[in-house]
N, C-alpha and C positions, 0 to 999 in steps of 0.2 A: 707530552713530557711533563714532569713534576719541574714546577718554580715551586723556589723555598722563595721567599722572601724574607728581608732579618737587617740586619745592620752587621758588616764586617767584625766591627768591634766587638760585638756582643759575645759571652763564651758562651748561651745557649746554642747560640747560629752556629758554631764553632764546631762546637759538640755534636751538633745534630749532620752538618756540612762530612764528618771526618764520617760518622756514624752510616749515613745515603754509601757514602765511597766505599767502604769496608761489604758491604750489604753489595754492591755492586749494582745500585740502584742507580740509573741515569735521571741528571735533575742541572736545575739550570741554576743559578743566584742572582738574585736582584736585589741588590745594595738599594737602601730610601736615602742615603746620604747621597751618595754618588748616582744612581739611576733614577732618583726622585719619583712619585708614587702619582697615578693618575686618578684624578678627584673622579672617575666613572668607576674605577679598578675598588677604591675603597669604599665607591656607595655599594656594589654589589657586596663586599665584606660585610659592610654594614645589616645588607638586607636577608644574607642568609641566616641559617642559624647558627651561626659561630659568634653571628655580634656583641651577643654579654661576654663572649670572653676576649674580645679583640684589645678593651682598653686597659691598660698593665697601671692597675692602680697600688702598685708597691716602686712604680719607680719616682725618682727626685724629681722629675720633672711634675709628674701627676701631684707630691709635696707641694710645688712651687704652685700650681693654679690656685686662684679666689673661689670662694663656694659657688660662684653662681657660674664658671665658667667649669666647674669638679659635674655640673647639673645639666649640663647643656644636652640635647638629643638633636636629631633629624640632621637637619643641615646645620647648624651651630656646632654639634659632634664631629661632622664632618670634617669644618672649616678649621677645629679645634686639632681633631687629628693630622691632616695635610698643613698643617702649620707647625705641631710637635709630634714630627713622626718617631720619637721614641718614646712614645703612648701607645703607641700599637706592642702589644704581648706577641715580642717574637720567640720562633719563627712562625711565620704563617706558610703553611703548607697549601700550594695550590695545583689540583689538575682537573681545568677547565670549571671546576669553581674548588670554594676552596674547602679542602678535607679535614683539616689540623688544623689548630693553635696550641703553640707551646710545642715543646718535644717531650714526648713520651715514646719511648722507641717500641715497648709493647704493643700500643694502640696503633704507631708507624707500622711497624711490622705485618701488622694483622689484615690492614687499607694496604699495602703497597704489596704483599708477596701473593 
């Protein structure tokens, strides 16, 4: 089964959530606020090759970091993301690793039909 992974709040997640339903594509949500993200779950993000685009360096929070902490890799990236999980560039698209970052329905479309 397809997990999105995302943040309720987000209107990507949103978008992409209405987008799966409409598509009649079965998939699951996993809120990082409320279902909180497992530090094994994000190192495999980490390790695939989706990881230069996992961290959402246009949001406020990515603003607020120091340089040295904007620089962080391996496990300090890690600890950085599982501490500010709305660093992660949602939704992340997973089934059984993960296929997507960000929504693009063309490139959804193309992985899921």
């Amino acid at each position: 089964m397809l997990t999105v992974y995302g943040i309720k709040q987000c209107d990507t997640c949103r978008k992409a959530l209405k987008w799966l339903t409409v598509q009649g594509i079965e998939h699951h949500f996993h809120d990082f606020r409320v279902d909180g993200l497992q530090p094994e779950t994000l190192a495999q993000w980490l390790a695939s090759p989706f990881a230069a685009l996992l961290v959402n360096r246009r949001s406020t929070t990515w603003r607020q970091l120091s340089d040295m902490q904007r620089q962080s890799t391996g496990d300090a990236l890690l600890a950085l993301l599982l501490e500010h999980p709305t660093l992660i560039k949602r939704p992340v698209f997973v089934a059984n690793q993960v296929i997507a970052v960000g929504f693009r329905p063309d490139e959804l479309e193309g992985l899921l039909t």
